[in-house]
N, C-alpha and C positions, 0 to 999 in steps of 0.2 A: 557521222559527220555530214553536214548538208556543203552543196555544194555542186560543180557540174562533174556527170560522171561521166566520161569521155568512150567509154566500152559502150554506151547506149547510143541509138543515132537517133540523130536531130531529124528532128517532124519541123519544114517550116509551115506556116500558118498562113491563111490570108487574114489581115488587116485594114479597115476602115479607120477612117482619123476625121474627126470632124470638130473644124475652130469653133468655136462661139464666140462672138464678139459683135457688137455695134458699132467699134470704133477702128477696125484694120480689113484691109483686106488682105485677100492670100497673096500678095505681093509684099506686103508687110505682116505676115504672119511667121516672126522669126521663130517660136514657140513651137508651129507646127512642124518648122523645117527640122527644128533638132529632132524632132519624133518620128519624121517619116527617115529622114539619117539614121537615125537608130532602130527604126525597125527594118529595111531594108539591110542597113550593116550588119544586124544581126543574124539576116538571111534567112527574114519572113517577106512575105511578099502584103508590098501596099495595093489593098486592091480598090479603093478611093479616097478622095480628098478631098472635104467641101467645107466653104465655111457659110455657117447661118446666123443670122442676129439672137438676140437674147430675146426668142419668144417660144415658152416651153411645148406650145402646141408643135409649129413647126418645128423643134427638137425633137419631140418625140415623136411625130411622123419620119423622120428621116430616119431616124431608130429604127420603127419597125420596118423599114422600106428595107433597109440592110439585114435587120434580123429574119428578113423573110427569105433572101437569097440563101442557095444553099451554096454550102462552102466560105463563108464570112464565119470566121471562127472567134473572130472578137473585134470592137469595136472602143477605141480611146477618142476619147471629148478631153480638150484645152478649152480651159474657161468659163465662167458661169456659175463658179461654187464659192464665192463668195457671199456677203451679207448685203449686199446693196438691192435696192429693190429689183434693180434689173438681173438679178443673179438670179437666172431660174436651171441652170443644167439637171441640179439634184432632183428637181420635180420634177419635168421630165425623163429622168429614169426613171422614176416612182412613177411614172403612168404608162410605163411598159414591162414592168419589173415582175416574174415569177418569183424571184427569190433574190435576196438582199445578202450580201457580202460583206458583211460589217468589218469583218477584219482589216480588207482593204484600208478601208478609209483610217483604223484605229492605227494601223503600222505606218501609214503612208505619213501622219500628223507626229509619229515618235520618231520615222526617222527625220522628220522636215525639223523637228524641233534642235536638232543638234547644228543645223544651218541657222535656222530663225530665231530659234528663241520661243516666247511667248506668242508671236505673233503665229504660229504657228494654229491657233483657236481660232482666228478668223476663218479655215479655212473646211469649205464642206466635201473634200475629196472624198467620193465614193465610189462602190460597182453593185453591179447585178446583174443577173442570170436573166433574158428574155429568149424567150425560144428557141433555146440552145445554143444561145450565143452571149460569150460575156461581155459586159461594155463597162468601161474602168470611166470616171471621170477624174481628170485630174487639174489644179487651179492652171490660168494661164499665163501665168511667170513663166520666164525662160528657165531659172534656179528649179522651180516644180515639177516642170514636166521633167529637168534630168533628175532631180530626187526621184519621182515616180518609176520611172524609166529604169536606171542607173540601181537602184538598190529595190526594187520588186520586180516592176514587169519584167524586164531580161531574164529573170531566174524562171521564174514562176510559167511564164511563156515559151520556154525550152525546157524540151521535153526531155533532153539530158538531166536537168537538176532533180537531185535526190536528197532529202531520202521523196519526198512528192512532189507534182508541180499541177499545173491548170489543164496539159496539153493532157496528160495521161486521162483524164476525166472527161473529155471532150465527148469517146464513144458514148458513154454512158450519159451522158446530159440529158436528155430527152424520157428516159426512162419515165414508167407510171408504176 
């Protein structure tokens, strides 16, 4: 039965969080607040927080400026995975991405559907593995990021959940 095994101890994580948007600042990034609440209350540690416009280049520089540091064990993006031209977060992964996490984004759109509905297609939430560090994107609805949050990452990010999770894999990422 999956679920948190309480006999295992918790590994907290460092965390980066990074808004995208053209239209809020992180004064008005309520989106981000619930995420850094949630990773903090879950008792990972935030180890930054910045928000960039919707330009995939400077997305994916900030990307690898974090995936360079050591000890940034994963990286969450609010915003940008939508269909509009300015939505570019998803390309920007993909221009820092060794490997692609499809799962992610396929769970993250069946569980959003039980909230949304159909609109739920609109929505290009994904992750990937860059240099040993994983970076989830997820849409920038306030509803998405707790979908996101609320029924994967928390599991998946403590290292208590079993029967597997992200954290247990983390030594081994780097492998050739």
């Amino acid at each position: 039965m999956s679920g948190i095994d309480e006999a295992r101890t918790f590994i907290p994580i460092n965390i980066a969080l990074l808004t995208v948007s053209d239209t809020r600042s992180l004064a008005e990034d309520t989106s981000g607040d619930i995420l850094a609440e949630r990773i903090t209350g879950a008792g990972h540690n935030l180890a930054y927080r910045e928000l960039l416009r919707d330009d995939a280049k400077e997305i994916a520089q900030r990307l690898r400026d974090w995936t360079a540091i050591e000890g940034i064990d994963a990286v969450i993006t609010t915003g940008g995975t939508g269909l509009t031209g300015r939505d570019v977060t998803p390309e920007a992964l993909a221009m820092v991405a060794d490997k692609d996490i499809p799962g992610f984004g396929e769970l993250f759109r069946m569980l959003s559907y039980q909230n949304i509905g159909t609109s739920t297609i609109q929505s290009r939430a994904c992750a990937v593995l860059a240099g040993g560090t994983y970076i989830f994107a997820l849409p920038g609805s306030r509803g998405a990021v707790k979908d996101g949050w609320d029924m994967i990452l928390q599991y998946q990010l403590d290292s208590r959940h079993s029967p597997c999770n992200f954290v247990e894999l983390m030594p081994r990422l780097k492998e050739t």
